[in-house]
PANUKOL-709010 format. One line per field, with one value per residue (C-alpha): residue number from 1; chain; x, y, z. Coordinates in steps of 0.02 Angstrom, whole numbers, always signed. Layout:
num	[NUM ...]
chaine	[A ...]
X	[X ...]
Y	[Y ...]
Z	[Z ...]
***
This chain:
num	[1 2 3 4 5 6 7 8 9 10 11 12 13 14 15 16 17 18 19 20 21 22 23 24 25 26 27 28 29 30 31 32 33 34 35 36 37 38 39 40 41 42 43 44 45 46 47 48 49 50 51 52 53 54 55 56 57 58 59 60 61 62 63 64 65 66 67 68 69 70 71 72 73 74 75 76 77 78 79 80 81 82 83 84 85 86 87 88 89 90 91 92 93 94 95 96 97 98 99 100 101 102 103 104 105 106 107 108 109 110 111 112 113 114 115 116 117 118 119 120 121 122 123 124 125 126 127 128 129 130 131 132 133 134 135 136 137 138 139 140 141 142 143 144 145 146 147 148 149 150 151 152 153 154 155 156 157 158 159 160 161 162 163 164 165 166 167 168 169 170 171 172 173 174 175 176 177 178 179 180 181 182 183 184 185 186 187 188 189 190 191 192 193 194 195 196 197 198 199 200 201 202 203 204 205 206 207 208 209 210 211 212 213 214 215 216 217 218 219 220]
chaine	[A A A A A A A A A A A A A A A A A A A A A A A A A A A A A A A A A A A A A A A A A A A A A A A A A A A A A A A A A A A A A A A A A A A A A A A A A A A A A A A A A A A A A A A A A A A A A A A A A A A A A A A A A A A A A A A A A A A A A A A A A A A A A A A A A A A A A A A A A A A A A A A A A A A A A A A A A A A A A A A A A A A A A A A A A A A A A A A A A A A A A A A A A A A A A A A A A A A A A A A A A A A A A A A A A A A A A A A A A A A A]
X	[+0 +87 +52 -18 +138 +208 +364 +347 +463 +460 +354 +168 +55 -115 -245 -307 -418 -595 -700 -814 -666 -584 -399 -309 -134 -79 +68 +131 +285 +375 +311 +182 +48 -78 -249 -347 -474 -586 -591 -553 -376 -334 -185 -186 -26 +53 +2 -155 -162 -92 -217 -353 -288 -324 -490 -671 -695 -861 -748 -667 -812 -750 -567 -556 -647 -540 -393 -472 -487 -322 -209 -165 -158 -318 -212 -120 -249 -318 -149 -134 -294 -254 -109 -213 -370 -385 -544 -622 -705 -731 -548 -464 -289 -215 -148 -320 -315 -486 -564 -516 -378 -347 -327 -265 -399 -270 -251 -440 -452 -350 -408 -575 -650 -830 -858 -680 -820 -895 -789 -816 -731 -595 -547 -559 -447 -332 -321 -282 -140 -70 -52 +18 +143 +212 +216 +310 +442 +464 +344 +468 +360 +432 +470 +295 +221 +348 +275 +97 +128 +256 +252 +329 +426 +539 +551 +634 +732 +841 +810 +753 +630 +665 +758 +579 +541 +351 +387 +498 +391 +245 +323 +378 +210 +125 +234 +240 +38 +31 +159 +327 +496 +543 +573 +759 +795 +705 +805 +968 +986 +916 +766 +610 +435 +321 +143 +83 -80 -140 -85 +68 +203 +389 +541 +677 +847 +814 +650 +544 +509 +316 +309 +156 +179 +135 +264 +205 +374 +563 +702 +857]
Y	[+0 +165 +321 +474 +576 +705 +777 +966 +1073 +1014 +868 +838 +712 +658 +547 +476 +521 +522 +540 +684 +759 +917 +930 +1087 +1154 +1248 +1323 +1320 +1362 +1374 +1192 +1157 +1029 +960 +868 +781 +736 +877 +1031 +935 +910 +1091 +1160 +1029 +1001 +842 +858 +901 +736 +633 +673 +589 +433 +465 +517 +434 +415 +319 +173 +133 -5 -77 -62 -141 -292 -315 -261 -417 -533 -516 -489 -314 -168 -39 +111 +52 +6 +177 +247 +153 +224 +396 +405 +297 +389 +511 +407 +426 +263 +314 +349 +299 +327 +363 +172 +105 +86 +98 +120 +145 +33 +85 -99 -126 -219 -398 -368 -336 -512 -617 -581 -605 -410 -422 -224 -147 +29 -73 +7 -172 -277 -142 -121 -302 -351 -208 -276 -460 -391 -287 -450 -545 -415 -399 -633 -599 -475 -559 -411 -296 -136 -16 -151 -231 -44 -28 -186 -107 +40 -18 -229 -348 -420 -206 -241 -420 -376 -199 -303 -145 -2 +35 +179 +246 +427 +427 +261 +318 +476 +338 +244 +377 +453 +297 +283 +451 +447 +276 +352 +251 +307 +374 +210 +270 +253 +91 +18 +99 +73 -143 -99 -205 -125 -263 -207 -295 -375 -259 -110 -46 -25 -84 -36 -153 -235 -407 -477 -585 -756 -787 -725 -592 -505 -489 -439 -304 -238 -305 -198 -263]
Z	[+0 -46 +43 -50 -43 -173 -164 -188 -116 +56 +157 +81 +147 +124 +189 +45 -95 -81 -216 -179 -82 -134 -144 -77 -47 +109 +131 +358 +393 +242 +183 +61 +105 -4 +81 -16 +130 +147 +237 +415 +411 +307 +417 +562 +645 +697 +874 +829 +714 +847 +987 +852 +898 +1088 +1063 +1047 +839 +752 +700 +884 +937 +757 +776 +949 +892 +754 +858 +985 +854 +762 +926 +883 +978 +945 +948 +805 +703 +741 +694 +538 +498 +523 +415 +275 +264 +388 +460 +265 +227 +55 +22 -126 -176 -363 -351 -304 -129 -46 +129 +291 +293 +115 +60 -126 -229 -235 -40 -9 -114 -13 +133 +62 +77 -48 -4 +37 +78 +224 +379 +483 +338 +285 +471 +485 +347 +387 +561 +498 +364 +508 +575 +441 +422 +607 +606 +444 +509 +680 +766 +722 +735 +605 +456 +479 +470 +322 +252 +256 +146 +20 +15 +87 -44 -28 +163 +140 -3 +90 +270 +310 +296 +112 +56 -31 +63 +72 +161 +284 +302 +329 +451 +556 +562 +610 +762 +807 +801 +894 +1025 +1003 +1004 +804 +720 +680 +871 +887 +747 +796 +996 +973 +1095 +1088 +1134 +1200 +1262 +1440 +1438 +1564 +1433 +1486 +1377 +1403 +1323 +1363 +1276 +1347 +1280 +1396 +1352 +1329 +1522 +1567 +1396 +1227 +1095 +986 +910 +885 +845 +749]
***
């Protein structure tokens, strides 16, 4: 899944490309921005982005049963959904990415999506390739976020977050919105982030074995 970034003179991001949306550019702080998801997002900052995650959306009752079901944590779901469609579930991107979970039409196939519009399947089948992309990359957090934007088959081949970026710029967002350390330190200082199963999160350079804890990232 590629994120809907252009390069143009500076950072631009946007949360996907909904049909009846209308795309604008903003220039903050020198940079140029482009949003393609309505009026909502025109000029928001990164902090302002990030405390979406925290609070109450229409999709969270969804998100935390597919979160349940596919033993991932909400918040990233939630975060992977900001940075994908800015909560749009009629988003579609230039490449043909659609919903919520902007899932690519061979993804959304696989995993066996019939309406890839209906939030409780794309947030389901988001949820599961979330999933399948964290068992893949040993629930190392950044490469299976990595995974989810640009493919798998990038990841494997650098063994590493690919040199693409809109993917790094991806990645980093995702994190920063879900609350991790940047994904740079994660991968540089061999700390692994595993989540408690009463919600608290631990950093720590010896990872438990199977003990009171669920492993939710993996740092080489």
């Amino acid at each position: 899944m590629k994120l809907r970034a252009l390069g143009l003179l500076g950072i631009l991001f946007a949360f996907g490309t909904a049909a009846s949306a209308e795309v604008r550019m903003v220039v903050k702080d020198g940079r140029r921005f482009i949003y393609n998801d309505g009026p909502a997002n025109i000029g928001a900052s990164d902090e302002w982005l990030a405390s979406r995650v925290q609070r109450a959306s229409d999709y969270d009752r969804l998100i935390d049963a597919a979160a349940l079901e596919n033993d991932v944590d909400p918040r990233l779901v939630k975060s992977v959904m900001l940075v994908e469609s800015g909560f749009n579930p009629n988003a579609v991107s230039k490449k043909g990415a659609r919903g919520l979970m902007q899932l690519m039409p061979e993804t959304a196939a696989i995993l066996g999506v019939r309406d890839p519009f209906n939030p409780r399947e794309n947030i389901n089948a988001g949820a599961r390739h979330l999933r399948g992309m964290m068992e893949r990359f040993r629930n190392d957090l950044p490469l299976a976020i990595a995974a989810y934007n640009a493919g798998e088959r990038p990841v494997a081949s650098y063994r590493g977050i690919p040199p693409y970026p809109e993917t790094r710029e991806y990645v980093a967002r995702v994190l920063r919105y879900y609350g991790a350390p940047p994904a740079w330190e994660l991968q540089s200082s061999g700390i692994q982030q595993f989540v408690k199963r009463d919600g608290t999160v631990v950093y720590t350079n010896v990872a438990p074995h199977r003990f009171a804890t669920v492993a939710v990232a993996q740092s080489r």
